[in-house]
C-alpha distance (Angstrom), angle and dihedral (degrees) to the residues before:
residue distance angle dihedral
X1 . . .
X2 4.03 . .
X3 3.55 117.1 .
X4 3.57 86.4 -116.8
X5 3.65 94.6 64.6
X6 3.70 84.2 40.3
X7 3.27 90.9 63.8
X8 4.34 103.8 45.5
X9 3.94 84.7 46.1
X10 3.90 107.2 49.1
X11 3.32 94.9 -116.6
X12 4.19 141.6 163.7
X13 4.17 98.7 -42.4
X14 3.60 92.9 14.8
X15 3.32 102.3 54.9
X16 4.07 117.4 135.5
X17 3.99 114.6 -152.1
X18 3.37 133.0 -158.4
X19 4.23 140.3 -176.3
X20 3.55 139.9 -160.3
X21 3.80 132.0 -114.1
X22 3.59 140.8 -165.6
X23 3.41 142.1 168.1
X24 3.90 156.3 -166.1
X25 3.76 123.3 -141.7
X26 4.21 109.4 -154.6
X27 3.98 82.0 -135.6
X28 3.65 101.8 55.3
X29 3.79 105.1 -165.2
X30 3.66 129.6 124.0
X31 3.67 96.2 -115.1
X32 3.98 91.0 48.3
X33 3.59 84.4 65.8
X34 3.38 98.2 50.8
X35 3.58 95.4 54.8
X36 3.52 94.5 47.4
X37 4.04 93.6 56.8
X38 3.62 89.9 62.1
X39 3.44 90.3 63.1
X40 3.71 95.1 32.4
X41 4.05 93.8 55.1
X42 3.94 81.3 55.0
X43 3.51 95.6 62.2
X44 4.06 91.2 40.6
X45 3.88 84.2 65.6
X46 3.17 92.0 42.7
X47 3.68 95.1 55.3
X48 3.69 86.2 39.5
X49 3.58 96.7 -115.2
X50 3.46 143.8 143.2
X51 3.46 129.2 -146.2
X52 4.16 145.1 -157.6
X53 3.36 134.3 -174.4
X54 4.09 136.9 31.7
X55 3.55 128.4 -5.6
X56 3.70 90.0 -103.1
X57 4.41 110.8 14.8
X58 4.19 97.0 48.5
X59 3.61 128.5 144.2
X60 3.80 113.8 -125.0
X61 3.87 126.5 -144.9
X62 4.09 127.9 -176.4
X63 4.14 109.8 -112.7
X64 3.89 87.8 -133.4
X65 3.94 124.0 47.6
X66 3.64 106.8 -99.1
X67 3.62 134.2 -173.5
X68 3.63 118.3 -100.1
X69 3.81 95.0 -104.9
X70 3.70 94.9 51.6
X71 3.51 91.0 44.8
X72 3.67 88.3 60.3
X73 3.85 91.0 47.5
X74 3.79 87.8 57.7
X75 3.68 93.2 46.0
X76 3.96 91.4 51.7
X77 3.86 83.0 44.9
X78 3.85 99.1 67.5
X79 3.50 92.2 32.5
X80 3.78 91.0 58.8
X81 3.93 86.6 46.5
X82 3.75 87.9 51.9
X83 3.13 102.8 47.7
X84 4.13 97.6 44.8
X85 4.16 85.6 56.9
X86 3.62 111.4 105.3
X87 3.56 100.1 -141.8
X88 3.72 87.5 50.2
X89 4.33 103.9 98.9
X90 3.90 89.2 171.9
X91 3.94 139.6 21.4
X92 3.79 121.9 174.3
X93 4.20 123.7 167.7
X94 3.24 118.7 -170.0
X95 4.07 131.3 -127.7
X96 3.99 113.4 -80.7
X97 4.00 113.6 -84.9
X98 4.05 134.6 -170.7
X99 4.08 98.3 -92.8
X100 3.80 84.5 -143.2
X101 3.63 115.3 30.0
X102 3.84 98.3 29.5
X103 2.90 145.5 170.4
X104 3.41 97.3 -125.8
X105 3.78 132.4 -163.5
X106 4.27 110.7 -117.9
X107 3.46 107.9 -125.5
């Protein structure tokens, strides 16, 4: 395949990846959560980021393309900022996945 395909599909060096987070406050009310995602979205900037999903089950993906290995770094990154919050009971990242081709987790 040309590099220029390559590049439209996502493919070998081009590749985008992605995780998924989610998370347990130790106060687990609605409005706990909400007060926590200001401060959460924060740090996703931060870690330049960006985020889908639920306030507290979302799948995370890095703004620029990375390579695999920083990718990773990033991902142990917020989960190391998660899991040194004290309101934060829980904090689990999943393995790297293809942003684009998966494989995804069925809901």
């Amino acid at each position: 395949m040309k590099k220029r395909l390559r590049k439209k599909t996502h493919r070998q060096e081009f590749k985008e990846f992605s995780w998924n987070v989610s998370y347990r406050l130790t106060d687990d009310k609605p409005d706990s959560y909400l007060d926590f995602s200001d401060v959460l979205l924060e740090q996703i900037e931060t870690f330049e980021l960006i985020i889908g999903g639920a306030l507290d089950d979302f799948a995370a993906t890095p703004v620029k393309r990375l390579t695999q290995e920083q990718a990773r770094e990033k991902r142990d990154q917020l989960q190391q900022w998660l899991t040194a919050r004290p309101e934060v009971a829980q904090a689990t990242s999943s393995e790297l996945t293809d942003a684009y081709y998966g494989p995804f987790r069925d809901q």
